[in-house]
C-alpha positions as CSV (number, residue, x, y, z in Angstrom):
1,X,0.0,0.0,0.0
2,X,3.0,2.5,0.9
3,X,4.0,2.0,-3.1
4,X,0.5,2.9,-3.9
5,X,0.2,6.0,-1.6
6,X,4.0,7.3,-2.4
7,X,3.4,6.7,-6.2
8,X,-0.2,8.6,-6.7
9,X,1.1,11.7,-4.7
10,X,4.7,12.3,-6.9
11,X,2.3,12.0,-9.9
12,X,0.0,14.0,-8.7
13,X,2.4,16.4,-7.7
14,X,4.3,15.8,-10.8
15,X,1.1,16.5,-13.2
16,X,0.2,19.8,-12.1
17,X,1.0,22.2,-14.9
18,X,2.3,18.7,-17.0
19,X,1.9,19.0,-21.0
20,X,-1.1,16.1,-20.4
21,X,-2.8,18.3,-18.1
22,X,-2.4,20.9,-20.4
23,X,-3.8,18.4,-23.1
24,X,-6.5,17.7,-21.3
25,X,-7.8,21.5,-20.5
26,X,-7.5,21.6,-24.4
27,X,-9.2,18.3,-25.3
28,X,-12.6,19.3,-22.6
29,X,-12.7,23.0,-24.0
30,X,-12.8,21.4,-28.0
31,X,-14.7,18.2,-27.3
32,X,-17.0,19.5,-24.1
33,X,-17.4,16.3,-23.3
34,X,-15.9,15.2,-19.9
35,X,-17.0,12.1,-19.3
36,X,-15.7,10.2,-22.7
37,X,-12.2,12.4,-22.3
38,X,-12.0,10.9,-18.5
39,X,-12.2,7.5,-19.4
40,X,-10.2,7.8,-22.5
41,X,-7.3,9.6,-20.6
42,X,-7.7,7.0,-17.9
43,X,-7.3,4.3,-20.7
44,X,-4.3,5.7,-22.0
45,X,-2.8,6.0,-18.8
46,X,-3.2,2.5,-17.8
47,X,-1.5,0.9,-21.1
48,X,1.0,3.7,-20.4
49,X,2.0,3.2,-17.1
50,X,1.3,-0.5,-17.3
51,X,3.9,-0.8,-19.4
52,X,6.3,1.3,-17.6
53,X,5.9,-0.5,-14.9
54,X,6.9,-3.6,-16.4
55,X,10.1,-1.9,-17.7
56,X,10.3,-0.5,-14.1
57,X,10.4,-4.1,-12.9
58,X,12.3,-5.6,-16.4
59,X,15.2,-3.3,-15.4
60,X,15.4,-4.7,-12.1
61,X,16.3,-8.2,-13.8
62,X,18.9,-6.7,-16.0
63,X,21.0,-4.9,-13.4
64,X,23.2,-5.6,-10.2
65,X,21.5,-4.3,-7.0
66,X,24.5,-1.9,-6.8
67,X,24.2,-0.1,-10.2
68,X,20.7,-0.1,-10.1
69,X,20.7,1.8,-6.9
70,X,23.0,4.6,-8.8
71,X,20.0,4.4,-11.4
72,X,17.2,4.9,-9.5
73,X,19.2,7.5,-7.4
74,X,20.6,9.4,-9.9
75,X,17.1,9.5,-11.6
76,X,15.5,10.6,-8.8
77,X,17.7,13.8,-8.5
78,X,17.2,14.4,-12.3
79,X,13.2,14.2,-11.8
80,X,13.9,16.5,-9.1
81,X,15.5,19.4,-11.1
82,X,12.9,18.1,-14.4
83,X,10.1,19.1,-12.0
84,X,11.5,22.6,-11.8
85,X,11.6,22.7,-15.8
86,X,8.1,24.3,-16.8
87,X,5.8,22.7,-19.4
88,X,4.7,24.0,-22.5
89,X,2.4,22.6,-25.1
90,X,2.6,23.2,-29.0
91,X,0.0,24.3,-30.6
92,X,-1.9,21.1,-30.4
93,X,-5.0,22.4,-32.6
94,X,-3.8,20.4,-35.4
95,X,-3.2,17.5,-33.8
96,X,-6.5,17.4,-32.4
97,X,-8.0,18.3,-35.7
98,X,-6.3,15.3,-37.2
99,X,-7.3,12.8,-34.3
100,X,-10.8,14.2,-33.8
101,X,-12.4,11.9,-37.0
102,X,-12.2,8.7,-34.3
103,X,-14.1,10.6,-32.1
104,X,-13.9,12.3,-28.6
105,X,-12.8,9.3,-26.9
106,X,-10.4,8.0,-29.8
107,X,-8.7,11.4,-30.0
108,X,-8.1,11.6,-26.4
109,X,-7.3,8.1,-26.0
110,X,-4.4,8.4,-29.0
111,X,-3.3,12.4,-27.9
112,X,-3.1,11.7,-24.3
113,X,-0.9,8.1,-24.8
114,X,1.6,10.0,-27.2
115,X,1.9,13.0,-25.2
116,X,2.5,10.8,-22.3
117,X,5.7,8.7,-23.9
118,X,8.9,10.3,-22.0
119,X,6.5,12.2,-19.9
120,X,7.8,12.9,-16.7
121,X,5.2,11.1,-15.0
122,X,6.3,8.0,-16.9
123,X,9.8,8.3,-16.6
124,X,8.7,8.3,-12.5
125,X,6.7,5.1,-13.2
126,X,9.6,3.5,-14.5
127,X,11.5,4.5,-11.8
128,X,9.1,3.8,-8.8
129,X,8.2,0.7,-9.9
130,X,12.2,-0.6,-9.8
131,X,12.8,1.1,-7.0
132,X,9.6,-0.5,-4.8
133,X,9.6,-3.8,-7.2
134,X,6.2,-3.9,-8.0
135,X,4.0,-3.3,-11.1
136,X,0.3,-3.3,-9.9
137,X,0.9,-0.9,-6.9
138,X,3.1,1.4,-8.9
139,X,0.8,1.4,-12.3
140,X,-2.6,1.9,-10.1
141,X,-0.8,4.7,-7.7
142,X,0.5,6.3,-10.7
143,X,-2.8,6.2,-13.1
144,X,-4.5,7.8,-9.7
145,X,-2.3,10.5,-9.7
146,X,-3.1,11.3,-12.9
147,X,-6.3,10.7,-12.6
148,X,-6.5,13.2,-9.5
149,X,-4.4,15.9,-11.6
150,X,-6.8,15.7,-14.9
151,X,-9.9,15.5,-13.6
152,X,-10.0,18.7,-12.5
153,X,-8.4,19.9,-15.7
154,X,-11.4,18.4,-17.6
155,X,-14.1,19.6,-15.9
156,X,-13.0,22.9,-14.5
157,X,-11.0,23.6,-17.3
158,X,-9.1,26.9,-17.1
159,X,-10.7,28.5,-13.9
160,X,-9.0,26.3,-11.5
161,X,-5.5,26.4,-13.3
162,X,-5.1,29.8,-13.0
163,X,-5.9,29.9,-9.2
164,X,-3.3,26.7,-8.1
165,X,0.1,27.5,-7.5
166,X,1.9,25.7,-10.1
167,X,5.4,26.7,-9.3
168,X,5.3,25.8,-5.6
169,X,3.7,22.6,-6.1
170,X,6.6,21.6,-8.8
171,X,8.5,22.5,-5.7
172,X,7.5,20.0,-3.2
173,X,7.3,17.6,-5.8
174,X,11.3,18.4,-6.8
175,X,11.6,17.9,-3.0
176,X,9.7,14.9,-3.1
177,X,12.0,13.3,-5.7
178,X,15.1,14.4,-4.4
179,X,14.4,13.1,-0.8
180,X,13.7,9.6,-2.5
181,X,17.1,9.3,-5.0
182,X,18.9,10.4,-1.4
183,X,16.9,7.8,0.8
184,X,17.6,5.4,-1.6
185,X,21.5,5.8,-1.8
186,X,21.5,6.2,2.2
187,X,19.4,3.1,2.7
188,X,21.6,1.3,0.2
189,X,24.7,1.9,1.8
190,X,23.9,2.3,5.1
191,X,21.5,-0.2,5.9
């Protein structure tokens, strides 16, 4: 449960103000359709993160405890400064344009799993699931997260994203990340 818990606050944290967030303010103000865009983006997330889970766990296989540590450590620290990196989204008008002919939840589904590949959020599911070595709690922590970051974005749309404080809460999530690629190392060698 600790994996769960830990994994849906970082990606919750690490969401706020995320290209996909932004992706999905711009997919609920086109389509108007919340409902179909939620479950699409909560489709997309689960292949998503299911599958970076199970590289998150593959990796595990394919290095020695020691170098793996330096991995996830040194990952960590480099999520940490990421998070301090603002988003920006292209123009996505097009894209949406070109997606829309499968239909709200098609478009979505499709926009949302692309912009998600290299996202930070999957780089940290990657990364939380070899560090905790565990798919299911990881993948369903981190799909919560997101889910409890776009929600919002969907059906509040640009009122709400205005009034958050973006930068501060990139901030604790840095912290959050940083404090994990340190406990790790610590724990590693010192325990």
């Amino acid at each position: 449960m600790h994996e769960f818990l830990l994994s849906t606050g970082i990606v919750a944290l690490a969401e706020m103000g995320d290209k996909t967030q932004l992706l999905a303010l711009l997919l609920a103000a086109r389509f108007r359709k919340p409902i179909p865009i939620l479950i699409a983006i909560l489709a997309a997330t689960v292949l998503n993160h299911g599958i970076s889970a199970a590289l998150g766990q593959w990796v595990t296989n394919v290095f020695s405890p020691d170098i793996l540590v330096w991995i996830l450590s040194i990952g960590f620290i480099a999520m940490a400064a990421w998070m301090l990196v603002p988003d920006e989204l292209e123009d996505e008008s097009g894209s949406i344009q070109k997606w829309q002919k499968y239909g709200v939840f098609g478009a979505t589904f499709v926009l949302f799993f692309l912009a998600e590949i290299g996202d930070k959020t999957q780089i940290a599911t990657v990364a939380l699931a070899a560090r905790f070595d565990s798919i299911w709690w990881v993948m369903a922590g981190t799909t919560f997260g997101m889910m409890i970051a776009n929600a919002p974005a969907v059906f509040i749309g640009d009122k709400l994203s205005n009034k958050l404080p973006i930068s501060l809460i990139h901030k604790i999530g840095a912290f959050i990340f940083l404090a994990i690629g340190i406990v790790t190392l610590v724990q590693h060698f010192y325990f």
